[in-house]
N, C-alpha and C positions, 0 to 999 in steps of 0.2 A: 423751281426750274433750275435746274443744273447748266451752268457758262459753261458755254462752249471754250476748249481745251484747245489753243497752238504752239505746238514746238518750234521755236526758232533755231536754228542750229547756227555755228559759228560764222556759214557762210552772209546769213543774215544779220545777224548782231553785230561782226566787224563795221558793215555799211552805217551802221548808227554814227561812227564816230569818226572813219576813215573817210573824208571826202578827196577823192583823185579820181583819176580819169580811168584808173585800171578797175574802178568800182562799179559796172555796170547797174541797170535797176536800184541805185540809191535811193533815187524820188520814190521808187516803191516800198525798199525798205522804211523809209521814213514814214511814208501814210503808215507802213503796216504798224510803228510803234505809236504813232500818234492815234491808233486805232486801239492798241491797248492800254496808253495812258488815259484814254476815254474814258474805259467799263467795257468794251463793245466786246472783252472776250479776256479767256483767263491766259496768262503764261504759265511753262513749266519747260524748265531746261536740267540737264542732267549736270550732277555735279562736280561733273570733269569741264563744263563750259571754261570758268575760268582760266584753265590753265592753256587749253586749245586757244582761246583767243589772247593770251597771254605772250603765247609765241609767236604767234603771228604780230601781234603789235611790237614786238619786241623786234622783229626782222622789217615790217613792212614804214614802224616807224619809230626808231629807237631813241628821239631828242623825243618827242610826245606820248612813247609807251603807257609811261608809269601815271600821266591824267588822264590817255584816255582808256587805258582800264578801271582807273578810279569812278571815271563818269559813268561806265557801266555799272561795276559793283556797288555805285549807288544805288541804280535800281532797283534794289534788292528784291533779285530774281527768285522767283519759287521751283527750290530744286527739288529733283530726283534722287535717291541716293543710287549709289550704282546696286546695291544689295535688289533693289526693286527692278531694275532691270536690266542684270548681267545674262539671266538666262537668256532672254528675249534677244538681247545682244548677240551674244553668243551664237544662237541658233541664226539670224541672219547672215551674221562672217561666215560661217560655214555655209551657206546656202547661194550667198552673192559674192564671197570675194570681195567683203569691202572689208573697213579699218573696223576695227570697235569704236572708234571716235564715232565715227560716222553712225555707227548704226545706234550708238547710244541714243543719240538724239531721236533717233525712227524707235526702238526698242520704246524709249520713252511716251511718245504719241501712241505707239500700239498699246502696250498697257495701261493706259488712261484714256484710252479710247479718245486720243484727239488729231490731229494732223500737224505732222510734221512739215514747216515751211523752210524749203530750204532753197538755194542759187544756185546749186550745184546739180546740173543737169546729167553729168556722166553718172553722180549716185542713184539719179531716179532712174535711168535707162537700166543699170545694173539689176535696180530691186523694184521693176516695174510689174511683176507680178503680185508686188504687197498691196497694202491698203495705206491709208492714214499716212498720204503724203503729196505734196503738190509742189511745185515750181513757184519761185516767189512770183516772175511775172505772171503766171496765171489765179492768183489767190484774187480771192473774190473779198472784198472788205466785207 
C-alpha cells in the first residue's frame, strides 16, 4: 500500500516553530506534524523549502532565525528536486498568476499525486480550478 503523500508549503511549516499571535491555525498546524511524526502519512516538500522559510525566519524572527530553522532542517524533510517539478510549476504561474515559490509546493503534490496543505487562502482562490490541494484548516487528519 502506497502512503499517502502531503505537501506542506512554507505557510505551514513556519507555524511549527513560530509561536505568536500573527500565526493563525498553529494548533492545527501542530496536529498536522504530530500526524506525520506518527506514520499517518508521508511528507515531501520541494527543495526551495529551505530558503523560503529561511527568509521569513530571518525577517519575522531574526534573534531565533538560525535555531529555528535548524529545528526544521532537523526534520529531515523528503525533498523534491525542482528538475521534477519546474515544468508543473511553470505551467501553473502562467495559468494563475502566482509565484514559482508558491506553485512549487502545488507542482509538487501534483506530480506525486498528493495534496498540497497550505494557510494560505488567497493561493487556493487563485488555483481553485486545480486539484491536489486544501486549506490547512480544512485538512482532515
Amino acid at each position: 500500500m502506497t502512503a499517502r503523500i502531503l505537501v506542506p508549503d512554507a505557510s505551514v511549516l513556519l507555524k511549527w516553530v513560530l509561536n505568536s499571535s500573527d500565526e493563525p491555525d498553529r494548533e492545527r498546524a501542530v496536529a498536522f506534524r504530530s500526524a506525520w511524526l506518527e506514520g499517518e502519512f508521508e511528507l515531501l516538500v520541494p527543495s526551495i523549502w529551505a530558503y523560503e522559510v529561511g527568509n521569513v525566519l530571518g525577517l519575522k524572527a531574526p534573534r531565533q532565525a538560525s535555531k529555528l530553522l535548524e529545528l526544521l532542517l532537523a526534520l529531515d524533510l523528503k525533498e523534491v528536486s525542482a528538475s521534477e517539478i519546474a515544468a508543473t510549476a511553470l505551467s501553473l504561474m502562467g495559468r494563475y498568476k502566482v509565484t514559482f515559490y508558491d506553485a512549487a509546493y502545488h507542482a509538487s503534490a501534483i506530480v506525486h499525486e498528493g495534496t498540497l496543505v497550505t494557510a494560505d487562502a488567497r493561493y487556493l482562490k487563485k488555483t481553485a480550478a486545480e486539484r491536489h490541494a486544501v486549506l490547512l484548516r480544512d485538512w482532515k487528519g
